[in-house]
N, C-alpha and C positions, 0 to 999 in steps of 0.2 A: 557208882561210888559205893561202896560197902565200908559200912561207918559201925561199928560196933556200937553198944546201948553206953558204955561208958564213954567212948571217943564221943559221942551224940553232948554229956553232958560235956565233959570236955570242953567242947567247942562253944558249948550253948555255954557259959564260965570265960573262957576270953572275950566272945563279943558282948559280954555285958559288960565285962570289963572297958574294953575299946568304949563302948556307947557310953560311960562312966566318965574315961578320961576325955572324949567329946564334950561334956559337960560341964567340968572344969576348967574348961575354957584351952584344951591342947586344939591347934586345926591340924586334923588330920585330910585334909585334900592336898597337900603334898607327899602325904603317904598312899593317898588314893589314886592320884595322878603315875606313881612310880609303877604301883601295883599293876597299873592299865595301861600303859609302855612296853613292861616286860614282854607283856600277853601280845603285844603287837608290833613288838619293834621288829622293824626291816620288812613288814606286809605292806602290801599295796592294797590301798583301796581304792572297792568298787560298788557304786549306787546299780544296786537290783533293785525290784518290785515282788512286795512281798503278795502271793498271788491265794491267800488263805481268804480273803473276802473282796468283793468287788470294790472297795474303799482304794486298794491297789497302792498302799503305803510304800514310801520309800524304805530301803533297808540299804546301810552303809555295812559292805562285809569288807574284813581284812583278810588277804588270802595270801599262803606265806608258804612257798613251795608247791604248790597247786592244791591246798587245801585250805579250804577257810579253817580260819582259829578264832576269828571273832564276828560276830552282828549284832546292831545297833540300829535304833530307827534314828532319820535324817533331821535335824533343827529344820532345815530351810523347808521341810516338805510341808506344805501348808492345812491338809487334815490331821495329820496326828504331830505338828509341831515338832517332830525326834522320839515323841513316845510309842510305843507297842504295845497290842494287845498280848493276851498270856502266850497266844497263838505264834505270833509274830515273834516276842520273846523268845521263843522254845524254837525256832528255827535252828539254828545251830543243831542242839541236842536232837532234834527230830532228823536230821541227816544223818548225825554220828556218831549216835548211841551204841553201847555196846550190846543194849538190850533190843536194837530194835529187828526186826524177824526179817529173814535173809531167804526163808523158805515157807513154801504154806506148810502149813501142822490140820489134821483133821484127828478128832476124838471121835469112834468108830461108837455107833446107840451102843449103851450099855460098858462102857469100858470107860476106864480112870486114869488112862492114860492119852497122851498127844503122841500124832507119829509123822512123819513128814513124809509129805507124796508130792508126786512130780504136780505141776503147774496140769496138764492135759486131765488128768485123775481130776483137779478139784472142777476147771472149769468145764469137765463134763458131768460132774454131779452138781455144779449148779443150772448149768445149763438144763438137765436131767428134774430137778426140782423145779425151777418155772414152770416148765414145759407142764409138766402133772397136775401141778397145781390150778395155772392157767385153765387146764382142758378141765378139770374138776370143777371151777367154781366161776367161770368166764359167765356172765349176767346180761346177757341181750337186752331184756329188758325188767326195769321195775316193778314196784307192786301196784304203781298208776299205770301199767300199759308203756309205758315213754320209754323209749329206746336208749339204752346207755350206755352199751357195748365195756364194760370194764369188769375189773376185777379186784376187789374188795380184800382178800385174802393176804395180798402179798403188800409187804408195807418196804419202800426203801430209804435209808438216811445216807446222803451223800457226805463223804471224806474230807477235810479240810486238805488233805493232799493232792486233791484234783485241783487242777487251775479251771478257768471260768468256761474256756469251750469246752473241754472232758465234762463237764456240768451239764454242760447245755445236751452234749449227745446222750449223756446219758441218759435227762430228764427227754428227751424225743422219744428213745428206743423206749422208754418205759411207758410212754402215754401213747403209743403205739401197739403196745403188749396193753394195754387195759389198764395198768397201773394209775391208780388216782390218790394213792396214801404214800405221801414221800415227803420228804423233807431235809434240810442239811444243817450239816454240823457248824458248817460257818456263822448263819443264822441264832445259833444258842447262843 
């Protein structure tokens, strides 16, 4: 959405309006009900599992030509009673943003600019950086003697776009490479 500084006030000037005549006693839930019909008349809904934390909430999506146009968390689902986290919320917009990146982009040391390179390029420059790093800093053993085979160096934070097994493989392959500094985003 590209909102200009004045459309910003703008808008921020009608809804205080709107929250104003709320106040004076107008019900607007049949303007809010109309507004949330538009958006989903003639979709079909369907109960997914919103898979951003192991909570594993329900999520009622309305899909309208084979696109979702709307999500919502479910009343009946018994941990989050219909609500959603920000997470959960932002499903929608995290599929179908206009912003969200379609290609990898790598910034080359020393340069101020993003460039886009094929998928094989990045994941053999990451692959390319464990590897180095690992061989550089892999720790057999402590400063007590005690065997601990890891590495210290490389720290991972897992994606709230991975579902719960992509988690799990990942957290293996990593405690297998030595990794003991990791953590995920669903958890914040």
């Amino acid at each position: 959405m590209d909102i200009s500084r004045r459309g910003f006030m703008k808008l921020t000037g009608a809804g205080a309006a709107c929250l104003g005549l709320a106040e004076l006693g107008f019900d607007l839930a049949p303007v809010r009900a109309v507004a949330a019909d538009l958006k989903i008349e003639g979709a079909k809904e369907v109960v997914s599992i919103c898979h951003f934390c192991s909570c594993g909430c329900n999520i009622i999506m309305s899909i309208k030509d084979g696109r979702m146009v709307a999500a919502g968390g479910d009343p009946d689902f018994p941990v989050s009673e219909g609500a959603l986290c920000a997470k959960g919320a932002a499903f929608q917009s995290m599929h179908y943003s206009d912003r969200r990146l379609q290609k990898p982009l790598h910034r080359a040391p020393g340069s101020d600019r993003w460039e886009e390179k094929e998928w094989d390029f990045v994941l053999d420059r990451i692959a390319r950086k464990v590897k180095d790093t690992r061989d550089k800093d892999f720790m057999v053993k402590n400063g007590k003697g005690q065997q601990v085979n890891r590495v210290e160096s490389i720290f991972e934070l897992g994606a709230s776009q991975l579902d719960n097994e992509e988690c799990a493989l990942t957290h293996q392959m990593l405690m297998g490479l030595g990794v003991v500094h990791m953590d995920h985003q669903a958890r914040v």
